[in-house]
N, C-alpha and C positions, 0 to 999 in steps of 0.2 A: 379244141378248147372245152374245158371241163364246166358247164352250168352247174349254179348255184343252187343247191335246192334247199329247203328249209331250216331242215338241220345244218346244215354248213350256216344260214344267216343268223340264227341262235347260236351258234359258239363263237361269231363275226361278233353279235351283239354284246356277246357276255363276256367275250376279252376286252371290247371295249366299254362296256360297263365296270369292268374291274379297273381296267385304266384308270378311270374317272375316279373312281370309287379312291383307289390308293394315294391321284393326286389331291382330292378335298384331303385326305388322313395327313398330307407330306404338309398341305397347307395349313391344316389346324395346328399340327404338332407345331410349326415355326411360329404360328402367330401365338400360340401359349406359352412358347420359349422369349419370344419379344416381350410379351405382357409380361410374363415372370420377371425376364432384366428393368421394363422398366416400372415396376412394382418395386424390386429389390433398389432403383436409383434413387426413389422417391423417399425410401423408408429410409437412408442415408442420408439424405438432403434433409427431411424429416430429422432424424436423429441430431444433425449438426445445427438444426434452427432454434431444437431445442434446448441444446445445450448451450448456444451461445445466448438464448432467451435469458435460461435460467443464471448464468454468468454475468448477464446484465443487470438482473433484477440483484444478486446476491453482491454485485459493486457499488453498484446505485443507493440500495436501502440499507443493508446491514455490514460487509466488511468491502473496503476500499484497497489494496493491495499499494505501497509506495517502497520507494529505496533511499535508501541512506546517502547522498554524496558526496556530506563534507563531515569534517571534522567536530564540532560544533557540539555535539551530545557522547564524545568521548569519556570515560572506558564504558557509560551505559547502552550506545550504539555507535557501530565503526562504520566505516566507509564500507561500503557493502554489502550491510544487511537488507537484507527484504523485510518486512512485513507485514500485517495486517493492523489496519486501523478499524474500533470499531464505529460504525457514523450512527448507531442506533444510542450508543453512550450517553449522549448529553441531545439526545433530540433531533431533529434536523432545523436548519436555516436557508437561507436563498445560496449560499454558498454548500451546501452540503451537495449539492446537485449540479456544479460548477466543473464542467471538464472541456481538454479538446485532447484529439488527434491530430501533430502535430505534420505529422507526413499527408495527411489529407487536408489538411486547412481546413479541420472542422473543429468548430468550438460550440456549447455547449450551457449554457444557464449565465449567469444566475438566475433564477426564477421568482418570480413575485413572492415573496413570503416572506410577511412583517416577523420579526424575532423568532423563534423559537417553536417548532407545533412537534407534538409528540413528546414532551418533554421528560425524559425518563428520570435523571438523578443529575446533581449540580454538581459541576468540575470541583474536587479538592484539591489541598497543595498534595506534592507530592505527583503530580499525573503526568504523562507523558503525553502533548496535544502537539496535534497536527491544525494549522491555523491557516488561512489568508490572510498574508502580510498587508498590514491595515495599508501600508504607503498607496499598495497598487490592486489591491485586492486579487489578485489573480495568482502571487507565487507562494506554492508550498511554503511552511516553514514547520519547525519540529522542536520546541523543548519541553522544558518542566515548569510547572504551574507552580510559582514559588508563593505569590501575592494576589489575595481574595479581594472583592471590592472594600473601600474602608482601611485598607491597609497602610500600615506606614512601613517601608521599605529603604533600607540604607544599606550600603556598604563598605567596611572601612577598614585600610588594613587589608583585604581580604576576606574578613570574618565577613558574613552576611547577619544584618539585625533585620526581624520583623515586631514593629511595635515594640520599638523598644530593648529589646531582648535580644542576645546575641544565640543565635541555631546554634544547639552544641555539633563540634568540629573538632574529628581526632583524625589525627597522623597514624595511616597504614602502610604498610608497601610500597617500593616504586614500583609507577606504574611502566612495563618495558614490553612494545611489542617491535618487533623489526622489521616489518610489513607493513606497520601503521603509522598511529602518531609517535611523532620522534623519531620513529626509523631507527628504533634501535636504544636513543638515549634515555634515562631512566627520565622517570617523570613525579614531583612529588603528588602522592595522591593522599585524599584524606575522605571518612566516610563523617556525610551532615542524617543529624536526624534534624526532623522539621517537628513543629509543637503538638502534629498530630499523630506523631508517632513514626511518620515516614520517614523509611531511611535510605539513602544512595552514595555513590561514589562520586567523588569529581577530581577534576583534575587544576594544580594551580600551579607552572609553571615557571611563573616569573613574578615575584614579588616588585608590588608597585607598579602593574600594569593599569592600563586606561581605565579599565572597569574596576579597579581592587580599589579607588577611594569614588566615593559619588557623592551625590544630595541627597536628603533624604526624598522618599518619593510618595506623594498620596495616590493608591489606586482609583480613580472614579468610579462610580455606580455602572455594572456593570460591564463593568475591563475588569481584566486579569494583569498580572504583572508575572512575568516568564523569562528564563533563566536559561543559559545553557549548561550541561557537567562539567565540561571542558571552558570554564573558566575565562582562560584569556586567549580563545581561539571560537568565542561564543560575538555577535552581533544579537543582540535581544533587549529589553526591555528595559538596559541600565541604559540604552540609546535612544535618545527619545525618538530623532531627527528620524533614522532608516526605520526603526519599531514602534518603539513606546509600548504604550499601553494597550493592549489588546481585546480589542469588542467580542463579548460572549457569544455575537454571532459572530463572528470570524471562522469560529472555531468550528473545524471538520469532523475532529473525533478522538478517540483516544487509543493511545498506542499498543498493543493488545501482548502480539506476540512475533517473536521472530522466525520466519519460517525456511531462510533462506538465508547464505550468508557465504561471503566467500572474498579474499585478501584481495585481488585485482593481480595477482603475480602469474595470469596465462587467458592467455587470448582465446577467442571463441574457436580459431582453429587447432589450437594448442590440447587437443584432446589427450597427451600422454602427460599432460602436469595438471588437468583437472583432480585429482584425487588431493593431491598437493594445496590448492589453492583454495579447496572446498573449507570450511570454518566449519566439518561437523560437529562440535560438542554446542555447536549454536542454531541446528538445528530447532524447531518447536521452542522456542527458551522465551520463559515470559518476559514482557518488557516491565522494570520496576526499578 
């Protein structure tokens, strides 16, 4: 048997010093590579809290995102538009802050807040307003701001009077989409300017429908009186019973712009008729 002498314990020593040495190097390197993944998890996590932050705050205070689902504001919105309401317009109210998720059962405001705070500019005719239906305070509704407080408001015939005065009303186009309203059959359309200059399209279908003769109607102190385009396929303010007259705080915001839009003619799986179904020339298209 061969004895160990000194120099053989010093290269015994120093292999196993190197040992040593290269597993702390295996162990740093892994635990710098752990720290890097979870640096890099956090700054993701990071990244998504912030953006859903800033997507809150941008719903919340200044633009609201809604959709179009019924007929009601045809040919100036169709069944399927998206777009942006601004809620900075006209101020906030205890309703401007009013939401839920309806797959979570979570809801959401209204919040204490007597009329109006922030008050930017006062709704004109002419506007396109996003409201809390006074009946139940909690459903969407979407038309045109026809009648100021003080107003007198009639309809007769069809023709719409405010104060007296019949809104000039001319005969354009039929109005013909085959996707949309009528499905196809022509629709007569005529564009109203209002006394302020504002002008839109509507739609009037059928002479002598429920809304085309009424009372006349006095606006109260602070209500609106609100209209739909689409004429006799509109529920709004010639109704007193489901509408009426609608409180200036009701009102969420005003209709900005359309950002998104598309006919309903292909399903979420139907990716080879998406191009088809899309309503691009309505992309970005202001609402007016």
């Amino acid at each position: 048997m061969r004895l160990l002498n000194d120099s053989d314990r010093a290269i015994g020593m120093a292999q196993l010093g190197g040992s040593d040495l290269n597993r702390q190097k295996q162990n740093l390197a892994a635990n710098v590579r752990q720290t890097r993944r979870e640096d890099s998890a956090w700054e993701v996590i990071k990244t998504v809290l912030q953006a859903l932050l800033l997507a809150f705050l941008v719903r919340t205070f200044l633009f609201q995102p809604f959709n179009i689902p019924s007929g009601s504001m045809y040919p100036t919105l169709m069944i399927g538009d998206y777009l942006f309401v601004s809620k900075l317009s006209y101020g906030y109210s205890k309703y401007s802050f009013n939401f839920s998720i309806d797959r979570l059962g979570f809801k959401f405001g209204p919040v204490p807040i007597k009329g109006r705070v922030f008050f930017a500019e006062k709704p004109e005719r002419g506007d396109v307003v996003v409201f809390k239906l006074p009946a139940d305070n909690e459903t969407d509704y979407i038309k045109r701001l026809i009648g100021l407080p003080g107003d007198h408001i009639q309809v007769k015939d069809g023709l719409l009077y405010i104060n007296g005065q019949q809104v000039k009303r001319e005969r354009i186009a039929d109005y013909t989409d085959r996707n949309g309203e009528g499905a196809g059959t022509p629709i007569p359309r005529y564009r109203e300017t209002l006394p302020n200059g504002i002008s839109y399209e509507t739609l009037d279908a059928v002479d002598g429908s429920a809304g085309d003769n009424t009372n006349e109607y006095v606006v109260p102190p602070d209500h609106y009186f609100m209209m739909g385009d689409n004429r006799d396929n509109s529920e709004d303010s010639r109704f007193l019973t489901p509408v009426g007259y609608v409180p200036f705080e009701n009102f969420v915001g005003r209709a900005d712009l359309i950002f998104f839009s598309h006919n309903g003619t292909a399903n979420i799986f139907e990716v080879w008729k998406w191009p088809f179904a899309i309503r691009w020339n309505r992309f970005f298209h202001p609402v007016d």
